[in-house]
C-alpha positions as CSV (number, residue, x, y, z in Angstrom):
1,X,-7.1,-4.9,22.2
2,X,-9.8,-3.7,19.8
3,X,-8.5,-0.4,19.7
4,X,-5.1,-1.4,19.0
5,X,-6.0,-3.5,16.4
6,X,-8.1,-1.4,14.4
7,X,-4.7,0.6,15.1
8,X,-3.1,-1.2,12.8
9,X,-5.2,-2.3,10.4
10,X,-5.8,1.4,9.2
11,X,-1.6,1.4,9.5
12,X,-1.8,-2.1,7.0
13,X,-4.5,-0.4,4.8
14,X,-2.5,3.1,4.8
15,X,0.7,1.5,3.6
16,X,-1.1,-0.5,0.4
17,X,-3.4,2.3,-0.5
18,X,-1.1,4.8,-2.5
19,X,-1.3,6.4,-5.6
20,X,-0.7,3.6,-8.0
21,X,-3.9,1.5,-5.8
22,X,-5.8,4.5,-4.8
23,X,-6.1,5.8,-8.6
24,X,-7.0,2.6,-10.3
25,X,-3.7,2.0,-11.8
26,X,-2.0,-0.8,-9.9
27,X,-5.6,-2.4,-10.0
28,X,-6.0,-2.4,-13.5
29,X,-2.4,-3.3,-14.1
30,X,-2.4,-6.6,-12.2
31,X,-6.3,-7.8,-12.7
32,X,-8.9,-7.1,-15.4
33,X,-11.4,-9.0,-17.1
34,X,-11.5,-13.0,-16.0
35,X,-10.2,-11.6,-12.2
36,X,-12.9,-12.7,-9.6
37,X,-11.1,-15.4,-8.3
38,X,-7.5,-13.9,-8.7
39,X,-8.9,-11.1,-6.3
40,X,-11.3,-13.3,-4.1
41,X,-7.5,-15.9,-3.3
42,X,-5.9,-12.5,-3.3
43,X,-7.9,-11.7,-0.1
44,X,-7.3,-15.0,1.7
45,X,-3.5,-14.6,0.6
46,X,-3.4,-11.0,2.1
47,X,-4.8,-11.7,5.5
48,X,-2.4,-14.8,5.7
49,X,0.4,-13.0,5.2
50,X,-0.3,-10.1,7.3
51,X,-1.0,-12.4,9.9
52,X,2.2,-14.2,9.7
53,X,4.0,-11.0,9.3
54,X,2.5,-9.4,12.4
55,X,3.0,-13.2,14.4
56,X,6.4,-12.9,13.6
57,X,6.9,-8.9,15.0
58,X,5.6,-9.8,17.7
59,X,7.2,-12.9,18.9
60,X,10.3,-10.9,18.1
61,X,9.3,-7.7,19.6
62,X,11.1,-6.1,16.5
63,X,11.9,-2.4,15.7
64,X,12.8,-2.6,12.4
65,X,12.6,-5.6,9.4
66,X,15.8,-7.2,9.4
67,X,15.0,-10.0,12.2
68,X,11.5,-10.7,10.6
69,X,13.8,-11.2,7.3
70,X,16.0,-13.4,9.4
71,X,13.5,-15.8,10.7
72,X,11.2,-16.1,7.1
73,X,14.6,-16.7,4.7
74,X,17.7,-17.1,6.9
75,X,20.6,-15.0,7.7
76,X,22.0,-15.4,4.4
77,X,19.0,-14.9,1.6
78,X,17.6,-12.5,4.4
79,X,20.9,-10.0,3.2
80,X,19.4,-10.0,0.0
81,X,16.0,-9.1,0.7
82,X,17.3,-6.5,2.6
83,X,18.8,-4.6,-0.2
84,X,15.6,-5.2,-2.1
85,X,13.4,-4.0,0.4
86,X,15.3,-0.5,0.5
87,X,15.5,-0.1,-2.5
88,X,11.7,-0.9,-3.3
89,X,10.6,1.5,-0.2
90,X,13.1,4.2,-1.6
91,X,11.6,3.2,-5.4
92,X,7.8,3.6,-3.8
93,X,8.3,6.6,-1.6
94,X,9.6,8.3,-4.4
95,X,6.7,7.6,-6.8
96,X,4.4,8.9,-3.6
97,X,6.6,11.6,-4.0
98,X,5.9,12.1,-7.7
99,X,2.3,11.2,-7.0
100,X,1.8,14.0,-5.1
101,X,3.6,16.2,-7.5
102,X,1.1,14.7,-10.5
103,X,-2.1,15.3,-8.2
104,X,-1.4,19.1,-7.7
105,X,-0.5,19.2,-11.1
106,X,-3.7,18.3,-12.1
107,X,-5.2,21.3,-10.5
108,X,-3.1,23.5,-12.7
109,X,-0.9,23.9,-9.3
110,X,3.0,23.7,-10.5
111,X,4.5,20.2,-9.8
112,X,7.1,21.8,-7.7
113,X,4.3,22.6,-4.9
114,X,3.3,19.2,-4.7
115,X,6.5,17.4,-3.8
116,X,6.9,20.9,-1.4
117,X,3.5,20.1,0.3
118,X,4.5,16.2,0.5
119,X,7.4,16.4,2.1
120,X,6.3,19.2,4.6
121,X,3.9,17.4,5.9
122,X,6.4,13.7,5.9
123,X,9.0,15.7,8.1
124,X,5.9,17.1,10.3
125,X,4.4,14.2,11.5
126,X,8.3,12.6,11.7
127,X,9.0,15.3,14.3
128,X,6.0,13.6,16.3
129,X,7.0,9.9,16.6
130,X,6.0,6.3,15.6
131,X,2.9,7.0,17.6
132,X,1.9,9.7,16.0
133,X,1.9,8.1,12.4
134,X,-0.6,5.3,13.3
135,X,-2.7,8.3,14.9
136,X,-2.9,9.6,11.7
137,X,-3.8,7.0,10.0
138,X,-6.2,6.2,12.5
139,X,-7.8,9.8,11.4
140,X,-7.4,9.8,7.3
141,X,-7.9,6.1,6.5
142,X,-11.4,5.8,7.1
143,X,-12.2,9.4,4.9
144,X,-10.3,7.8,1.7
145,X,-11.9,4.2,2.6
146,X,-15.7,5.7,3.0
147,X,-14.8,8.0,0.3
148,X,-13.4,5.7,-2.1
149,X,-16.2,3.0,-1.6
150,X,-18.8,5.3,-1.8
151,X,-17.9,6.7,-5.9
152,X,-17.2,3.5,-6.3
153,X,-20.4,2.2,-5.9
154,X,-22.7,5.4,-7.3
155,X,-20.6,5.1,-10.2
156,X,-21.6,1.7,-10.5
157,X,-25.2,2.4,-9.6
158,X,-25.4,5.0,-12.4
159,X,-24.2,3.4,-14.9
160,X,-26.1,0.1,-13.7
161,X,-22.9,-2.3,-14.0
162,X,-23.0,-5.6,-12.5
163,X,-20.7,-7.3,-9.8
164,X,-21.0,-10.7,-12.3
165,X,-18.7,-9.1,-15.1
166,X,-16.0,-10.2,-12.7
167,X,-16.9,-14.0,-12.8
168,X,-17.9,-14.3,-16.4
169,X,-14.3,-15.8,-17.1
170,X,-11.6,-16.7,-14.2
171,X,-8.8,-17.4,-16.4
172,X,-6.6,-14.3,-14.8
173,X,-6.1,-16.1,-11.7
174,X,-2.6,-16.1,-11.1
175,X,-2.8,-12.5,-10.9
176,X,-2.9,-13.2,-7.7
177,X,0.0,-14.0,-6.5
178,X,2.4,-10.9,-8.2
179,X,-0.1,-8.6,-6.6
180,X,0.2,-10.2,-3.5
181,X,3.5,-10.5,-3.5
182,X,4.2,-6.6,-4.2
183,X,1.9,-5.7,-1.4
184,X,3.6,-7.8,0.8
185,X,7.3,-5.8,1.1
186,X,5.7,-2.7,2.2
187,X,4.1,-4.6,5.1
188,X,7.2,-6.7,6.2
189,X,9.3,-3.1,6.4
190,X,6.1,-1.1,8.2
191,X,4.8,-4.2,10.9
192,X,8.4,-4.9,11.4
193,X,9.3,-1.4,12.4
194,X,5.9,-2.3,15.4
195,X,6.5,-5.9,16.8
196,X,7.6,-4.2,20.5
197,X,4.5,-2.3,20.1
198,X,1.9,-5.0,20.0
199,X,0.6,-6.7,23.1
200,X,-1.7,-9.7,22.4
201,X,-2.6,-12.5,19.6
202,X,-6.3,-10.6,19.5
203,X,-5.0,-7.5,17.8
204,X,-3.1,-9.3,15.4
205,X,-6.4,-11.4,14.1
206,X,-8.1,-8.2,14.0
207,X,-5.7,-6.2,12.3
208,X,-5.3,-8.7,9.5
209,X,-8.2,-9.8,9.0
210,X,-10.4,-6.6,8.9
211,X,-7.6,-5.0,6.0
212,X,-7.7,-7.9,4.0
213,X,-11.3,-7.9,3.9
214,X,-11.4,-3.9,3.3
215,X,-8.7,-4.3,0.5
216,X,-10.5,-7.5,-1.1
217,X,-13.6,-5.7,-1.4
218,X,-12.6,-2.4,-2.9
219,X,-10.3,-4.1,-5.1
220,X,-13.2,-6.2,-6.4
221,X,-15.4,-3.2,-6.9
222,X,-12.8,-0.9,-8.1
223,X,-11.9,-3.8,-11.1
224,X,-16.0,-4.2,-12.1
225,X,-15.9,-0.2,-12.4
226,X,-12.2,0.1,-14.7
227,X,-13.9,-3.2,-16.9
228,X,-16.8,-0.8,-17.5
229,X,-14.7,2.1,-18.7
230,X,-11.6,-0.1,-20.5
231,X,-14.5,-0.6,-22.8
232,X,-15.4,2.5,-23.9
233,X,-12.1,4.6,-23.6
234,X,-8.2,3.7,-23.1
235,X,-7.7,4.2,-19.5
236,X,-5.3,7.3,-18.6
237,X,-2.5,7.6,-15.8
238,X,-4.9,7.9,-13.0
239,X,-8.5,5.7,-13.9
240,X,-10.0,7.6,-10.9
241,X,-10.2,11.1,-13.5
242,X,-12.5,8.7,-15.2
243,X,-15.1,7.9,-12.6
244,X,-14.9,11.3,-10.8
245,X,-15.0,13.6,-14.1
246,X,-19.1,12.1,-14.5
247,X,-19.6,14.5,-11.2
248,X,-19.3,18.0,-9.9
249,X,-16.3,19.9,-9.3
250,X,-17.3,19.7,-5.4
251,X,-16.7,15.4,-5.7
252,X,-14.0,16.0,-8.2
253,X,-12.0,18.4,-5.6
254,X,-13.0,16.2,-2.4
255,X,-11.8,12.5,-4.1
256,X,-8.4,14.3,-5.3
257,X,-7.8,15.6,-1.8
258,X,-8.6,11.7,-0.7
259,X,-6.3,10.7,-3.4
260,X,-3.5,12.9,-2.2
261,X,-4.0,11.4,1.8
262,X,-3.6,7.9,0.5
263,X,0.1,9.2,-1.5
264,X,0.9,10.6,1.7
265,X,-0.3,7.8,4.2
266,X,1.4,5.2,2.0
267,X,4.9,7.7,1.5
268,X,4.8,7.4,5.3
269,X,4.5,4.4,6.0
270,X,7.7,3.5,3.8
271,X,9.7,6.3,4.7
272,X,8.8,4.6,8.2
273,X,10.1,1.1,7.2
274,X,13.2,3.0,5.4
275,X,13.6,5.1,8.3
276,X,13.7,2.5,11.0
277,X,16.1,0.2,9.3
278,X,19.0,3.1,9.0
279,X,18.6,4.1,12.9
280,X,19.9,0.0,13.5
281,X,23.2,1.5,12.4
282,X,23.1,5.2,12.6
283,X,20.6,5.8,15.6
284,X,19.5,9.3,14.6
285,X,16.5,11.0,15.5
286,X,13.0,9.9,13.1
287,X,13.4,13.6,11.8
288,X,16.9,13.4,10.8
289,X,16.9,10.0,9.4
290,X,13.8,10.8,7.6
291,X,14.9,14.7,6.3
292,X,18.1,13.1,4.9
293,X,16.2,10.1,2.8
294,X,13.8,12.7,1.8
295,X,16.5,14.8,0.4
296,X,17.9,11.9,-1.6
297,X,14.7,11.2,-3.1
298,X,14.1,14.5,-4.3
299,X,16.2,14.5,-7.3
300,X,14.2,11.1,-8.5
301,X,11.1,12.3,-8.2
302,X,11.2,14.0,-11.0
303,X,10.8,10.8,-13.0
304,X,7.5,10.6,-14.5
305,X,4.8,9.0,-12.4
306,X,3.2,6.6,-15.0
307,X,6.6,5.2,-15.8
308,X,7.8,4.4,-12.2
309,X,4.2,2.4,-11.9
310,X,4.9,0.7,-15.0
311,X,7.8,-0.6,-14.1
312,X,8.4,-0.9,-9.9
313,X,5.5,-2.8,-9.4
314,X,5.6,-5.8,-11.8
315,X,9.1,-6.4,-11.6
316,X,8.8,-6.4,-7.6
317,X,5.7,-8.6,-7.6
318,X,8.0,-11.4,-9.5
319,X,10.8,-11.1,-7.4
320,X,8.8,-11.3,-3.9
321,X,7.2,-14.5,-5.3
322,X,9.6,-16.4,-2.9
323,X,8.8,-14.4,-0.1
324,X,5.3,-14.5,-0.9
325,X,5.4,-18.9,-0.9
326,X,7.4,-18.7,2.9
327,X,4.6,-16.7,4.3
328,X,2.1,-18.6,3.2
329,X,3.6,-22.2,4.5
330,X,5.6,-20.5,7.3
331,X,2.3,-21.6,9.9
332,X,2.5,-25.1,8.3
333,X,6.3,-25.0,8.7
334,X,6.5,-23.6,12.3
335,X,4.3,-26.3,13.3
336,X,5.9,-29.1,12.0
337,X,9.2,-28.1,13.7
């Protein structure tokens, strides 16, 4: 049960920390100054969700997110989401995509290699099976979690800045609920695709619980650390170049290789949920299913990476508002049937 949970959680934690959260960007997009208590009910949000999400899967025993769609918004709204859903995991693989193309470039390594590299290594572990994803993540998540934490806090320790600049004002709290929102569709198309694969109420509780707290707590350190730096400089594409670039070249090449695992755990984990919801119709093998999305995408990922951040993620955090409310009272609702 343990195993299997912690299973998942790195699964959870693989599909929210991509380029756009791994970098800084998404972080500093949604919060900010005044954010303690947006990111503090953005944690208890998070872990309800996920737990509701992962409740639902299993009940259902689900392979895919349609009948986790049916049972949160009915048949009807539920066709809706469904075309919103695929298009945001089509929208977010493709800025993995470009993330990954952006990261090599950064190197001096032509863009072309890196959406090469990226999809490579997507239609690789594909050819292994559902199983074989969450082994990977089981592998890379904790590197980019013990990596990222780690800067994060040296950073902080070096340029002695205090946890308290987040609760000097707390008047950015609704932050909270577009961030959690946009997190949120990514984790109703991955835990649906795994509801036959979960076996007891334990792993659920320890899934969700253990990634919200992970993702509350780097999201509260990574926001004291971009607060710091918004007031010296404007804050580029990727925030991380800030914090790394005060290091060696040995920390600068290590948290750029971490940043590329968390593009390519997250562009799996969508091309999972994408995946999985073609197969209800088509029934092709994970490989083909996921070698003909990839080839789709490839065309779009030549939009630039900053732009596709700018504007995916806010206009998806509004629309999963509604989403977002039904999770939350769906335990108050299913007990009052």
């Amino acid at each position: 049960m343990i195993r299997a949970g912690i299973k998942n959680m790195f699964l959870i934690t693989g599909a929210i920390m991509g380029a756009g959260y791994a970098s800084g960007r998404e972080i500093w997009q949604f919060f900010g100054a005044g954010s303690g208590l947006a990111i503090l009910l953005f944690t208890v949000f998070f872990i309800v969700c996920t737990t509701t999400i992962l409740n639902i899967s299993y009940e259902l025993q689900s392979t895919n997110y349609v009948p986790v769609l049916h049972r949160l918004t009915g048949k009807k709204l539920a066709l809706v989401y469904d075309y919103l859903i695929f298009i945001y995991l089509f929208s977010v693989t493709v800025v993995m995509i470009a993330g990954s193309g952006a990261t090599f470039e950064s190197f001096g390594i032509p863009f072309w290699w890196g959406i090469i590299f990226i999809i490579a290594g997507l239609l690789i572990i594909f050819s292994k099976g559902i199983s074989e994803l969450l082994n990977i993540n089981q592998l890379l998540m904790p590197l980019l979690i013990i990596a990222l934490v780690v800067i994060l806090l040296v950073f902080m320790k070096d340029g002695d800045i205090s946890f308290h600049r987040n609760w000097e004002k707390q008047d950015n709290w609704t932050a909270a609920f577009p961030f959690t929102a946009l997190n949120i569709l990514p984790l109703i198309a991955v835990l649906g695709a795994i509801g036959n694969r979960i076996k007891s109420k334990g792993e659920i509780y320890i899934a969700s619980v253990s990634s919200g707290l992970i993702l509350g707590i780097i999201t509260f350190i990574y926001n004291t650390n971009l607060m710091e730096l918004a007031e010296q400089v404007e804050l580029p594409a990727i925030p991380l170049y800030l914090i790394i670039n005060n290091y060696g070249q040995t920390v600068i090449v290590v948290m750029m290789l971490m940043l590329w695992l968390a593009i390519y755990t997250t562009a799996a984990a969508t091309l999972l949920g994408m995946v999985t919801r073609v197969n209800k119709k088509l029934n092709l093998s994970l490989l083909k299913a996921a070698a003909i999305m990839l080839t789709i995408m490839l065309p779009f990922s030549l939009i630039s990476f900053t732009q596709l951040v700018a504007f995916i993620y806010p206009l998806y955090g509004i629309l999963n508002l509604y989403i977002l409310v039904k999770l939350l009272l769906y335990p108050v609702w299913k007990n009052n049937r």
